[in-house]
C-alpha positions, 0 to 999 in steps of 0.5 A, spaced: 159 891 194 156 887 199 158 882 204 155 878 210 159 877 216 161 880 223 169 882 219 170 890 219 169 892 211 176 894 211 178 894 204 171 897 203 173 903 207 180 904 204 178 905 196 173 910 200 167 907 199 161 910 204 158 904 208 152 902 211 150 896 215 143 892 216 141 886 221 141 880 217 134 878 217 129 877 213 126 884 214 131 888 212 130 885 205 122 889 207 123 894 211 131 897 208 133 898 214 140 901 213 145 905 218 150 909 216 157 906 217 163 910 219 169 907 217 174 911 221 171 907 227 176 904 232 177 895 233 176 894 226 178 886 225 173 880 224 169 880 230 167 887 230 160 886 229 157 883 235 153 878 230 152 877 223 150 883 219 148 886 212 154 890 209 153 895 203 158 899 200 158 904 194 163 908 191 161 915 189 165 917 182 166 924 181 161 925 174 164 929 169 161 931 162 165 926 157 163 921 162 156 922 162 156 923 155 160 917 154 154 913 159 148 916 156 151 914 149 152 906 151 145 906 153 142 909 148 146 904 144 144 898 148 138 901 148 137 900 140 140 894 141 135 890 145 130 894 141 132 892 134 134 885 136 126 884 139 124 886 133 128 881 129 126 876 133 118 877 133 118 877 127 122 870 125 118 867 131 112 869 127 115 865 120 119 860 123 115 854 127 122 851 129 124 858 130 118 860 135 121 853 139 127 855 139 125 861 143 121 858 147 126 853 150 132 858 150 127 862 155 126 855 161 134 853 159 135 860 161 131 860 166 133 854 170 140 856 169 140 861 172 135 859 178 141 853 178 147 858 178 143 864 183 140 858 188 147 854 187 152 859 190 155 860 184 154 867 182 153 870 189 157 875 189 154 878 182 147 877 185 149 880 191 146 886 189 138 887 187 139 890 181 144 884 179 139 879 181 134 882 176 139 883 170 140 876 171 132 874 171 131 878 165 134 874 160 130 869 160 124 874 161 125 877 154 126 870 151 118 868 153 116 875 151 118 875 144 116 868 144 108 870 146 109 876 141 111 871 136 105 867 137 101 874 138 105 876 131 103 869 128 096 870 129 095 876 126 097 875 119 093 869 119 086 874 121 091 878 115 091 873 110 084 870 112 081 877 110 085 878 105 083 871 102 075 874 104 076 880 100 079 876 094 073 871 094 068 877 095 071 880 089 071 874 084 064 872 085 062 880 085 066 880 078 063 873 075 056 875 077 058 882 072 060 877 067 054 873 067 050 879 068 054 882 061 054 875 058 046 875 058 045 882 057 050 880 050 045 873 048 039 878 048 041 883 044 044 878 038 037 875 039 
C-alpha cells in the first residue's frame, strides 16, 4: 500500500509489512529515493513525520510450491486468455466495419473513463501504485491495438483478394487465348 501524509503507518507495521519513506516530491517519482522505515520506532501518532512524506508498504508471503504452481497457472491461463480473445477480436474488426467501430469507440470511452476516474480522485487508492496505474491504462490500449490490427488484417485480404482476382483474371484469358488457339488450328484442319 501506499500512503501520503505525516501519520505513523501503524496498521501497516502491525500486519508486518516492511516500509519505506520518501520526501514527496516530484523527484521521488524520478530519482525512487526510498529510505527504509523501521516500524518499532518510538512516537508513533499522526505528526511523526516533520512534513509530508511518500509511505510504501509491502508484505513479503512466504512462497510455497502449491502456491506458485497456483500463480504460474492463472498466468498461464490469463495469458491464454488475452491471447485468444485478441485474435478474436482482430479477426471480427477485419470482417465487421461496425465491428471495427465499436472497437475503436470502446478504446477512447475507456480511455477517457479512466482518465476521468485516476485524475478525479476516484480511484486513487488502486492507482497508488505503479503497477496499478499502468493496468488501468492497458485496457484501452489493447482496445487501439486491436483496432490498428484490424485495419492491418482489413488491408490484407483486400491485396489477398486483389491478387487473387489478377491471378483469376490471368488464367481466364491465357485459357481463352488456348481456346482460340484450338479453335483456329480445328477451322484449318476441316478446310
Amino acid at each position: 500500500t501506499t500512503s501520503v501524509g505525516r501519520a505513523f503507518p501503524l496498521q501497516q507495521c502491525e500486519s508486518g509489512m516492511d516500509c519505506s519513506v520518501a520526501e514527496f516530491e516530484i523527484q521521488t517519482f524520478i530519482s525512487r529515493n526510498h529510505r527504509p522505515f523501521n516500524c518499532s520506532s518510538e512516537g508513533q501518532g499522526d505528526l511523526y513525520f516533520p512534513e509530508q512524506v511518500v509511505v510504501s508498504c509491502v508484505s513479503f508471503i512466504a512462497p510455497s510450491m502449491s502456491s506458485w504452481l497456483m500463480h504460474l497457472a492463472i498466468a498461464n491461463s490469463m495469458s491464454q486468455l488475452t491471447l485468444k480473445s485478441f485474435g478474436l477480436l482482430v479477426w471480427c474488426c477485419g470482417q465487421s466495419v461496425w465491428f471495427h467501430r465499436v472497437m475503436l469507440a470502446t478504446a477512447v470511452i475507456s480511455l477517457m473513463i479512466m482518465c476521468s476516474l485516476t485524475f478525479g480522485g476516484v480511484m486513487t487508492k488502486f492507482n497508488s501504485s505503479w503497477s496499478g496505474f499502468v493496468i488501468s491504462f492497458s485496457f484501452p490500449l489493447f482496445f487501439w491495438i486491436v483496432w490498428n490490427c484490424g485495419n492491418i488484417l482489413k488491408s490484407l485480404w483486400e491485396q489477398e483478394n486483389r491478387q487473387m482476382q489478377e491471378n483469376i483474371e490471368e488464367k481466364l484469358a491465357l485459357a481463352l487465348q488456348d481456346l482460340a488457339r484450338r479453335s483456329g488450328d480445328e477451322s484449318e484442319i476441316g478446310r
